[in-house]
Gaussian input, Z-matrix of N, CA and C with variables (Angstrom, degrees):
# hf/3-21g

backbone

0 1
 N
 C     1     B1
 C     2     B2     1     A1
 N     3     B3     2     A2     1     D1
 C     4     B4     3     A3     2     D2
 C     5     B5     4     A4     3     D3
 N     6     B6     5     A5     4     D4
 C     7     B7     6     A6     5     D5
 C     8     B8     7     A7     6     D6
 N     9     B9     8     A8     7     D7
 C    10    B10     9     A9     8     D8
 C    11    B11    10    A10     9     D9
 N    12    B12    11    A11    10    D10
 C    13    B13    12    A12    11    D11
 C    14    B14    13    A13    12    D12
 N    15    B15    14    A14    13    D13
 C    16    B16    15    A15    14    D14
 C    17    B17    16    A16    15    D15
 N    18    B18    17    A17    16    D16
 C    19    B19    18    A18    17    D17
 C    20    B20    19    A19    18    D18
 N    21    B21    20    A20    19    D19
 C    22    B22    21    A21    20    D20
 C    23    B23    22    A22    21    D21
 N    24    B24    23    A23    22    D22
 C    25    B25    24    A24    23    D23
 C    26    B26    25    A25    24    D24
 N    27    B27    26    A26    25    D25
 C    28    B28    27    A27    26    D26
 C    29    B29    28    A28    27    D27
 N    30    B30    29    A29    28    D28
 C    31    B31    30    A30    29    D29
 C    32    B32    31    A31    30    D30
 N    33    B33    32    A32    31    D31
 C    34    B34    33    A33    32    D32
 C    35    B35    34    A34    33    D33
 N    36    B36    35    A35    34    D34
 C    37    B37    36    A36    35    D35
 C    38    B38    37    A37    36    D36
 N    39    B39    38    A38    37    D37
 C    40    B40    39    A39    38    D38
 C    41    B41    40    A40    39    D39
 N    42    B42    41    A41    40    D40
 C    43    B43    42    A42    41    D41
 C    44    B44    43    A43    42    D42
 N    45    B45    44    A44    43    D43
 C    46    B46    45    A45    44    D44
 C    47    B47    46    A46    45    D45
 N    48    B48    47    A47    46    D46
 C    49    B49    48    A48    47    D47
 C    50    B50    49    A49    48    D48
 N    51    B51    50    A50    49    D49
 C    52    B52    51    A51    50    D50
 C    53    B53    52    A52    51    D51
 N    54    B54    53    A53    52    D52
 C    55    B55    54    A54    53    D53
 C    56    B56    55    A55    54    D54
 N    57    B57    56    A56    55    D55
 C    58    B58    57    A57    56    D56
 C    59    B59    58    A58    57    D57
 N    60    B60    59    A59    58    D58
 C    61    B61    60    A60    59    D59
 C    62    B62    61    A61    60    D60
 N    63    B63    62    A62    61    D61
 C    64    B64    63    A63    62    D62
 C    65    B65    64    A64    63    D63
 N    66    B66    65    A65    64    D64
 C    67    B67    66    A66    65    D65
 C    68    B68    67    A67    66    D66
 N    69    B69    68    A68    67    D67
 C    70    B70    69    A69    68    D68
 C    71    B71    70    A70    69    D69
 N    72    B72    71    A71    70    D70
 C    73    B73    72    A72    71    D71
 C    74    B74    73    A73    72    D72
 N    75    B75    74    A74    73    D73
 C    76    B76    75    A75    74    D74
 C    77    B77    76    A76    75    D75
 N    78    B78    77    A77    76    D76
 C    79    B79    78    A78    77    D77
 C    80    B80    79    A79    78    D78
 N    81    B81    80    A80    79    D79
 C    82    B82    81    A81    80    D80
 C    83    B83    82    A82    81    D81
 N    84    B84    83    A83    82    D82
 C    85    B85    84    A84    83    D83
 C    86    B86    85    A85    84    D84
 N    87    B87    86    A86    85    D85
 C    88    B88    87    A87    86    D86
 C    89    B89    88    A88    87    D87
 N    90    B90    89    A89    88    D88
 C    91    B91    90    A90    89    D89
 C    92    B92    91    A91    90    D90
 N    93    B93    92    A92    91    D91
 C    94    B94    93    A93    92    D92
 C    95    B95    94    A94    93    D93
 N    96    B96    95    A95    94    D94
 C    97    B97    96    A96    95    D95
 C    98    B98    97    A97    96    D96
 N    99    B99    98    A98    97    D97
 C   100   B100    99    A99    98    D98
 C   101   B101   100   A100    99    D99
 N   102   B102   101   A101   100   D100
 C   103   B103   102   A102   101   D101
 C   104   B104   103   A103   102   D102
 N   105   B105   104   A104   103   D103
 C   106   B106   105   A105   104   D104
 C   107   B107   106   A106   105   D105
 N   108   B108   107   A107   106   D106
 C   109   B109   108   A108   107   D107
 C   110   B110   109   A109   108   D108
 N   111   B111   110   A110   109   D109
 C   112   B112   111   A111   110   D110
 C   113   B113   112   A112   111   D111
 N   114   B114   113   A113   112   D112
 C   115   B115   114   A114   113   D113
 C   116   B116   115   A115   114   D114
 N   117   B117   116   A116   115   D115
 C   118   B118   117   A117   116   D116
 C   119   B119   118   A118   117   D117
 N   120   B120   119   A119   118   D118
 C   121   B121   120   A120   119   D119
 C   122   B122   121   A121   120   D120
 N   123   B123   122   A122   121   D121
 C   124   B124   123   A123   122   D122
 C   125   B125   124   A124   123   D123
 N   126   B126   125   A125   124   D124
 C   127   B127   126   A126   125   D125
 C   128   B128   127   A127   126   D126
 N   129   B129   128   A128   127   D127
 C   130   B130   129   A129   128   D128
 C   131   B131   130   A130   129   D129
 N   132   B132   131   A131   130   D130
 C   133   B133   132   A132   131   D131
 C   134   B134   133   A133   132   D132
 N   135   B135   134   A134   133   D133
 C   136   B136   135   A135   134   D134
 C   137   B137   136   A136   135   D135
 N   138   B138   137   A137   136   D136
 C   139   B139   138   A138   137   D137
 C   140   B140   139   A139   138   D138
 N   141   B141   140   A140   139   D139
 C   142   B142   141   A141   140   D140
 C   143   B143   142   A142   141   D141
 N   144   B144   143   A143   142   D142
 C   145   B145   144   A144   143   D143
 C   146   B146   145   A145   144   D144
 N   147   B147   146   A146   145   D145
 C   148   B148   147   A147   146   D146
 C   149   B149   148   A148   147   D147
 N   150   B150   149   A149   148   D148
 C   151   B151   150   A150   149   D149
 C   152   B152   151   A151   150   D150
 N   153   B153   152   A152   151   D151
 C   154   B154   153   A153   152   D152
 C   155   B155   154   A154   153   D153
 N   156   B156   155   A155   154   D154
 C   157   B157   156   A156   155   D155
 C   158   B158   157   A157   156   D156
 N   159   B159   158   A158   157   D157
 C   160   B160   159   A159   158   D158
 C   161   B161   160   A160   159   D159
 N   162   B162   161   A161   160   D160
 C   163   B163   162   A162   161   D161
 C   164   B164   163   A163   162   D162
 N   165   B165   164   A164   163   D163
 C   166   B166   165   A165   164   D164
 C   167   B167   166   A166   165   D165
 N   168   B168   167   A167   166   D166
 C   169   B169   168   A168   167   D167
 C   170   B170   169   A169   168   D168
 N   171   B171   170   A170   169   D169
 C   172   B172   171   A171   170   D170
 C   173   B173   172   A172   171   D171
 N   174   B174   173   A173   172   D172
 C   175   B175   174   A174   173   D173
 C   176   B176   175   A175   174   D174
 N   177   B177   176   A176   175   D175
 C   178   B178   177   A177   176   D176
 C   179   B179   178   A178   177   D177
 N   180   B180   179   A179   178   D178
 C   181   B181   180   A180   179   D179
 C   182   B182   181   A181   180   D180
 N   183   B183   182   A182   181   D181
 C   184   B184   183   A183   182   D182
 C   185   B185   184   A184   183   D183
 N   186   B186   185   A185   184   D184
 C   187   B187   186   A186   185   D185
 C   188   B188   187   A187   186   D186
 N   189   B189   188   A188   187   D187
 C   190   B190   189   A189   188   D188
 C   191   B191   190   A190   189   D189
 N   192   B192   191   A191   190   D190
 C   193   B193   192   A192   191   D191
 C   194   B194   193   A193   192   D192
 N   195   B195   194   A194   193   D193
 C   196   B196   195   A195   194   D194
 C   197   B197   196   A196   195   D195
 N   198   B198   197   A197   196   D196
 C   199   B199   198   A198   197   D197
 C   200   B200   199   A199   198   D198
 N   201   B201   200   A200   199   D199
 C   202   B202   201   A201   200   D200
 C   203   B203   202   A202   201   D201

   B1=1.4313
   B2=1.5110
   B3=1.3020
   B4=1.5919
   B5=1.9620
   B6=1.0033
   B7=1.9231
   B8=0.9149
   B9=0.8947
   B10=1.7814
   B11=1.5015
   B12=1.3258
   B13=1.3881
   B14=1.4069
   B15=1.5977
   B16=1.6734
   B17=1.5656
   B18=0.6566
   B19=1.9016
   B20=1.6088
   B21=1.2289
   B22=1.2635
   B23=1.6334
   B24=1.4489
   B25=1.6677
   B26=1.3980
   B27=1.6033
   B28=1.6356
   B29=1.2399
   B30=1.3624
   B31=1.1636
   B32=1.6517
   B33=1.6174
   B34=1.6271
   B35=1.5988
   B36=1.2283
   B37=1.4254
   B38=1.7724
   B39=1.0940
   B40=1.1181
   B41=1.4992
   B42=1.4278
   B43=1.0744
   B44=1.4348
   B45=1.6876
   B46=1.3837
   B47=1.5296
   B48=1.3502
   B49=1.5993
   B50=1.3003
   B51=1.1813
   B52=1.0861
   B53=1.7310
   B54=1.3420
   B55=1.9800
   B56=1.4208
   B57=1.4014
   B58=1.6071
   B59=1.9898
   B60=1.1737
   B61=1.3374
   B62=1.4998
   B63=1.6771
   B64=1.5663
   B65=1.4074
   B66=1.5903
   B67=1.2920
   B68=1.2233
   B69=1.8508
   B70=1.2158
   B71=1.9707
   B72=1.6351
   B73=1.4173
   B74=1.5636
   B75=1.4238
   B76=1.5621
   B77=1.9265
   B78=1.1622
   B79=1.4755
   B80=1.8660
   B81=1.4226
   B82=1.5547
   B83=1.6097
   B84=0.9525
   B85=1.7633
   B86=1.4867
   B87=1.8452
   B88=1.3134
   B89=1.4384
   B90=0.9405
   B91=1.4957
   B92=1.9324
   B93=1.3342
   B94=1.5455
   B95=1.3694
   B96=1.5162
   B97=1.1632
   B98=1.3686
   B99=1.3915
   B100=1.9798
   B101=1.4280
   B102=0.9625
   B103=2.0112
   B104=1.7713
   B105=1.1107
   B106=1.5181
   B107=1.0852
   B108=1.3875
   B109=1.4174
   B110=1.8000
   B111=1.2635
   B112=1.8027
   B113=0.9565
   B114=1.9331
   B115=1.3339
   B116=1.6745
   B117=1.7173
   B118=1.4688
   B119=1.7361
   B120=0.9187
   B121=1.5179
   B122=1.1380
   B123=1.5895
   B124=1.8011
   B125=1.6343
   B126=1.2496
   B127=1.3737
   B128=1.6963
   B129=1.1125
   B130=1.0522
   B131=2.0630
   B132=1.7281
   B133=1.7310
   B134=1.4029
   B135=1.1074
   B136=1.0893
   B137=1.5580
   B138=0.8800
   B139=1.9324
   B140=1.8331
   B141=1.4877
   B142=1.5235
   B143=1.0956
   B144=1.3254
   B145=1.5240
   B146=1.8205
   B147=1.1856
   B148=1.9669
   B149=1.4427
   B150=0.7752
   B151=1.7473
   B152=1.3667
   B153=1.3650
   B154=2.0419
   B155=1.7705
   B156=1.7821
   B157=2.2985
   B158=2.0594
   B159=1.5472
   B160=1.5975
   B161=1.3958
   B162=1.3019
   B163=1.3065
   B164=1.4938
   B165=1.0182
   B166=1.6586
   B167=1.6169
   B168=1.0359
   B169=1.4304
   B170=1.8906
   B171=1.7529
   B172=1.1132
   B173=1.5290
   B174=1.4711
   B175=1.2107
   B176=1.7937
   B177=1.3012
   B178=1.2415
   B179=1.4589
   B180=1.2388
   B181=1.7738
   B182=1.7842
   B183=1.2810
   B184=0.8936
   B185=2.0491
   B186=0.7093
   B187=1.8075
   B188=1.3494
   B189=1.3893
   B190=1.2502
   B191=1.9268
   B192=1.5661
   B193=1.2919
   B194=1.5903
   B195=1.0766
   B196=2.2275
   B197=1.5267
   B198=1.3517
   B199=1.7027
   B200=2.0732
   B201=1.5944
   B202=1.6147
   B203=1.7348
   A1=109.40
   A2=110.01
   A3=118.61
   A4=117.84
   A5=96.15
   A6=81.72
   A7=130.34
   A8=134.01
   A9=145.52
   A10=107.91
   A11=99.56
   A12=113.09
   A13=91.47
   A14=106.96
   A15=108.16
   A16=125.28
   A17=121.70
   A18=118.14
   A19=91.98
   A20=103.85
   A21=126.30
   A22=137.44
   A23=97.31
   A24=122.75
   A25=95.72
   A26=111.47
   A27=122.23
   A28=111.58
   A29=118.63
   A30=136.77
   A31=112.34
   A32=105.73
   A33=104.41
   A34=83.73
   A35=110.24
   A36=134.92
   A37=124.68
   A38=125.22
   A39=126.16
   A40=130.05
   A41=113.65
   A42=139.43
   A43=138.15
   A44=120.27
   A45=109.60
   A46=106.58
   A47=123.02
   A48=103.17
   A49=118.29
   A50=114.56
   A51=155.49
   A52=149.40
   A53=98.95
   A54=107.94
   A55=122.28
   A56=94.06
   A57=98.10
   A58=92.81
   A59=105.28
   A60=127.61
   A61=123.72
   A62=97.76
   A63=105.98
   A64=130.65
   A65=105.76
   A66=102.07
   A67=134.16
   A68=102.26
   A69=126.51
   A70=112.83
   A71=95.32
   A72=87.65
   A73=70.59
   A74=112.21
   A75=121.25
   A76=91.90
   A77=102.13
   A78=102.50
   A79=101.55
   A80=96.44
   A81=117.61
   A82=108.14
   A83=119.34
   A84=119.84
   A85=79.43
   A86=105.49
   A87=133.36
   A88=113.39
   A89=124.55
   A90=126.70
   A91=101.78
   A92=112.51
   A93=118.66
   A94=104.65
   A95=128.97
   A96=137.07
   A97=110.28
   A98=99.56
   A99=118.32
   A100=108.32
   A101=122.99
   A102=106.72
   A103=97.84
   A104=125.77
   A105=106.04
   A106=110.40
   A107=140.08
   A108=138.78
   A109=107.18
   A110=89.33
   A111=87.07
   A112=140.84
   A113=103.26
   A114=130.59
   A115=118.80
   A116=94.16
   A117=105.46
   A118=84.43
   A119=111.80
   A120=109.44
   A121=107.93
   A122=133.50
   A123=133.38
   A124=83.18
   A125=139.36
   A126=110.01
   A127=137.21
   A128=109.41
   A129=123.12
   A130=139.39
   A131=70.52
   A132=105.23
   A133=107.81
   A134=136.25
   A135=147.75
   A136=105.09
   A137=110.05
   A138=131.50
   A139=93.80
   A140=123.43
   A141=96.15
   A142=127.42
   A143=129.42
   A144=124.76
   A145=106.16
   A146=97.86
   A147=116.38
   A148=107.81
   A149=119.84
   A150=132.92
   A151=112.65
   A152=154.15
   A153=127.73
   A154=82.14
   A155=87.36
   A156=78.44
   A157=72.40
   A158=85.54
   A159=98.86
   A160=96.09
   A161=121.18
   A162=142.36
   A163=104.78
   A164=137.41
   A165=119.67
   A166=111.01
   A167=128.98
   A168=175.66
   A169=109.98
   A170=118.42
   A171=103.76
   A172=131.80
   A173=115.60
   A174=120.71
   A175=104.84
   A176=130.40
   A177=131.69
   A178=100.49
   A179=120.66
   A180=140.18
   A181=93.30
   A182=111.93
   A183=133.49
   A184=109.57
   A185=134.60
   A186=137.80
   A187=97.84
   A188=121.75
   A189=108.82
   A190=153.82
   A191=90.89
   A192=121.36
   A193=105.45
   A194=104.11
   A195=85.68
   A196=93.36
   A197=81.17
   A198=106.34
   A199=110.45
   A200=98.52
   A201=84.08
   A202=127.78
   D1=137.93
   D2=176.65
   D3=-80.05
   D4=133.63
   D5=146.13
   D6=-90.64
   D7=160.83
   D8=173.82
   D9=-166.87
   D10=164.62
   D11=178.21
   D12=-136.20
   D13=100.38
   D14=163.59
   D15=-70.01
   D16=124.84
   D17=163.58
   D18=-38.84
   D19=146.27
   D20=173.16
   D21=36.69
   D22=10.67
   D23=157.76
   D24=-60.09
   D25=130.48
   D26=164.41
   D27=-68.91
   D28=135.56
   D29=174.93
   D30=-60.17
   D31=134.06
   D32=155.43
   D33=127.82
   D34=179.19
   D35=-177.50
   D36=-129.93
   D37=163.51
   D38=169.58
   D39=-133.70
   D40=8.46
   D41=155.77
   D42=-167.27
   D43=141.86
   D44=-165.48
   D45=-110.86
   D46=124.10
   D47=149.53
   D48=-82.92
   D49=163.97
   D50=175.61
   D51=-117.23
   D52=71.49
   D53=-178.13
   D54=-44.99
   D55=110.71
   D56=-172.06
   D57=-81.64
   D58=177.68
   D59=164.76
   D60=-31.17
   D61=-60.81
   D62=166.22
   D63=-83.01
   D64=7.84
   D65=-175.89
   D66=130.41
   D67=-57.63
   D68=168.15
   D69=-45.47
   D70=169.28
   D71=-159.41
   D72=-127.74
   D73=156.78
   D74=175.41
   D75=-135.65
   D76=139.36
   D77=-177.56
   D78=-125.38
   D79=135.99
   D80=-173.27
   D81=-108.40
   D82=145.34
   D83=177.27
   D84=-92.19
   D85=152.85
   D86=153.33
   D87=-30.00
   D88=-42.31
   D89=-163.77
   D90=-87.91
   D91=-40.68
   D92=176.55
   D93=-69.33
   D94=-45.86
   D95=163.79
   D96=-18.93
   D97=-92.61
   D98=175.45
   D99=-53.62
   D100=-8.26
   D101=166.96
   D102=-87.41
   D103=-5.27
   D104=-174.78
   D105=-76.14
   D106=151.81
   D107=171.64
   D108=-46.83
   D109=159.17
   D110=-170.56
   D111=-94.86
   D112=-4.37
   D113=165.69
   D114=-75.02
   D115=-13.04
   D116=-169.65
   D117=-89.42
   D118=-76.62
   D119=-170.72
   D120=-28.31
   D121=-51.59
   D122=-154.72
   D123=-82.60
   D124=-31.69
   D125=162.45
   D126=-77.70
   D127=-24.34
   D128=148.70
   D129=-25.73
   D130=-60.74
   D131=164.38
   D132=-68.42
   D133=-76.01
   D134=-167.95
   D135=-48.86
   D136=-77.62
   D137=169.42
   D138=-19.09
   D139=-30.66
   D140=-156.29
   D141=80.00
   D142=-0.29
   D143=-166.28
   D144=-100.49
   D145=5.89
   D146=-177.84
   D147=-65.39
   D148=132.54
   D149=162.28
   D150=-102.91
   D151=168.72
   D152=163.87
   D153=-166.31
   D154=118.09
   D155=-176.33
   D156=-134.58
   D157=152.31
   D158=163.04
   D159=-120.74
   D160=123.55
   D161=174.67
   D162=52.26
   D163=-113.80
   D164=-177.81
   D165=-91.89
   D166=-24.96
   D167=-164.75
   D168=-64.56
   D169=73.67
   D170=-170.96
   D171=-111.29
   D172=161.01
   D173=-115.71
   D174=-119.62
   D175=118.78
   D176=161.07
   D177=-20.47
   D178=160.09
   D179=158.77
   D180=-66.92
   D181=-76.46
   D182=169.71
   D183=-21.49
   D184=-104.97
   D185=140.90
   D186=3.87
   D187=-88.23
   D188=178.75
   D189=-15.82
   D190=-53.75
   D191=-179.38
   D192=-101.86
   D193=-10.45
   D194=-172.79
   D195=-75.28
   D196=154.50
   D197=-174.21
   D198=86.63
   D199=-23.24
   D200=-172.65
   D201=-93.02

């Protein structure tokens, strides 16, 4: 999957993977995402271990989060 930043693609995501330790990728819907505690997420974030795709389509951190 590519990044890009299209002109006028809506901002935000609808699902995140997630790089575990070994590699593997575990993928969360938006909504499972935001129920995690929020210290877990800002490490998460921080860590690099973020993936952020809207529909096949994946997504800057940055892209992802504006507006939230």
């Amino acid at each position: 999957m590519t990044r890009s930043s299209t002109p006028g693609s809506p901002a935000g995501y609808d699902r995140i993977g997630i790089a575990d330790a070994d590699g593997a990728i575990r993928y969360l819907s938006k909504s499972e995402f935001e129920n995690l505690p929020v210290a877990e997420r800002v490490r998460l974030l921080m860590g690099g271990k973020l993936q952020f795709f809207q529909g096949d389509r994946q997504l800057t951190a940055r892209e992802a989060l504006k507006g939230a």
